[in-house]
Steps between C-alpha positions, in 0.01 A plus 500: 500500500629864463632699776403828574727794619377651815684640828391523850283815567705633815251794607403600095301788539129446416351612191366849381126470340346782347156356603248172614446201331279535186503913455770461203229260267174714655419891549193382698337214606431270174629812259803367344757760407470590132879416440496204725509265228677582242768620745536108646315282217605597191846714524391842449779752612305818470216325685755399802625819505180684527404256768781546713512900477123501599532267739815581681477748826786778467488416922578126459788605269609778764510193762676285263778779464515547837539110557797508290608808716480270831670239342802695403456408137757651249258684238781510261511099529148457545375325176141412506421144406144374347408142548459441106313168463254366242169442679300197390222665271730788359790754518466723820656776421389683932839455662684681193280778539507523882906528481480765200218679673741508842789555312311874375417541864801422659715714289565307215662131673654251281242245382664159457331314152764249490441269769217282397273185673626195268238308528102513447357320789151697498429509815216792529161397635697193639547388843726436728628161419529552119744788598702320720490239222587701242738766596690774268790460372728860407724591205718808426829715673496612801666793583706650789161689614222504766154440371180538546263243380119581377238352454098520404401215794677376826286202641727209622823692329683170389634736169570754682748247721632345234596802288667644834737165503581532137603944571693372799593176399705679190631796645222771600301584773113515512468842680075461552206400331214673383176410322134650392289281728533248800278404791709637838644141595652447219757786515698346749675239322726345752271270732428613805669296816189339573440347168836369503431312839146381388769402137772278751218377742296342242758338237870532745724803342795211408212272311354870304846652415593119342154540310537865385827420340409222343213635343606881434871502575470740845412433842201626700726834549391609182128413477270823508231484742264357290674258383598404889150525589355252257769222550439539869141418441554172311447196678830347363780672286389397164697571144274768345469272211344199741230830640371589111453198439245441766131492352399862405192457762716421718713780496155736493349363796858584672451780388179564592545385910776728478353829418151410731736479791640827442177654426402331851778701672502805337104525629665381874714851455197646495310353760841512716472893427118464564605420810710717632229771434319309738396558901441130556790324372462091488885512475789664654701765307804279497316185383317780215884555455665141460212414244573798322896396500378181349275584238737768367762235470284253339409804254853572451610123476231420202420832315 
């Protein structure tokens, strides 16, 4: 099997969105933006371009800049870095225009056209299995630079991690990250200290490092949290291969359970809440805090 490039995260900032999941693709609820389309689908330039000019806040780009500030990034080294893939139904031509549109913003930075994804794997509208599955591969020089990668969407972020390794692996440094949409969990990339225990107390850290290299080439160091999260909630470490080819309805009803339970507790946050408002209280505060501590990190284990 190929190996991927990837290196450990060691404190990697967390992403920069310039909004919520779904605003890039809507304007309002069910009212797809007019550009939307062509921009992803069917390789329009101008379309992307329009899209991303509308659609980007000049204050997201004023955080971005002063990200890079914080970070002590050299702007005269700082080339910025579009993940450049071919999507499964067509040419999306978003994360060009998001780096040209940044580049105008940010005083004219270097966009990098050169480094390319090597592979088509199309993975949008796919889950998390045929990702991990079916990783990225990345061609093209690196250079003696920092960069910052873009993208349209940041869900589990498995391109995003490997097209950091490849930068690093060959002699530049990924300086941040910044994309169009993401929900608010997925901008922290590294996994959080509590899904690595839930990780090693399931499956034994020596048994999951010896399975992540293996099947991707890199220990458990470099999963994102995502990635982390989702092999901590299989039953037994199974080759991504053995998972799609489990019965489709199989896989759905997983599915399924999955997202009722964390309907289930995101309606407990609100009752929790519910109660705290109230003057009789069935529970203590400290027991309406420890269920709270474990909801969250069931939320944050399986989003």
């Amino acid at each position: 099997m190929e190996k991927y490039q990837r290196v450990p995260w060691k404190n990697f900032p967390p992403a920069v969105a310039n909004d919520k999941m779904g605003s890039l693709r809507f304007d309002s609820k069910d009212v797809e933006a007019p550009e939307y389309d062509g921009a992803k689908r069917k390789g329009s330039a101008s379309d992307a371009i329009d899209l991303i000019r509308r659609k980007l806040s000049p204050e997201k780009t004023a955080e971005l800049e002063n990200f890079l500030k914080k970070e002590k990034v050299d702007f005269a080294k700082l080339v910025i870095l579009p993940v450049d893939a071919l999507e499964g139904e067509g040419k999306n031509k978003i994360p060009l225009a998001i780096a040209k549109v940044l580049s105008e913003r940010l005083g004219g930075v270097f966009v990098d056209t050169e480094i390319k994804q090597a592979d088509k794997v199309s993975r949008t509208g796919q889950g998390i299995n045929h990702r991990l599955a079916f990783m990225p591969t990345f061609v093209g020089k690196v250079e003696d630079k920092e960069f910052l990668i873009v993208d349209d969407t940041l869900r589990v972020g498995g391109t995003i991690a490997n097209l950091r390794g490849y930068i690093d692996h060959n002699g530049g440094k990924t300086a941040g990250v910044f994309v169009m949409q993401s929900d608010e969990q997925s901008l922290t990339l590294q996994p959080s200290e509590k899904t690595y225990n839930k990780l090693y107390r399931k499956h034994n850290r020596e048994k999951v490092d010896d399975f992540c290299r293996k099947e991707f080439g890199f220990d458990s160091t470099c999963l994102t949290r995502g990635e982390a999260g989702n092999i901590a909630a299989q039953q037994a470490l199974m080759t991504w291969k053995d998972v799609l080819a489990m019965p489709e309805r199989t896989v759905e009803e997983m599915d399924v359970k999955l997202l009722k339970l964390k309907q289930m507790l995101k309606s407990a946050e609100e009752t929790l809440k519910e109660l705290e408002k109230s003057e009789v209280r069935p529970l203590t505060q400290e027991e309406i805090d420890e269920l709270r501590r474990e909801s969250r990190q069931f939320l944050e284990m399986y989003s």
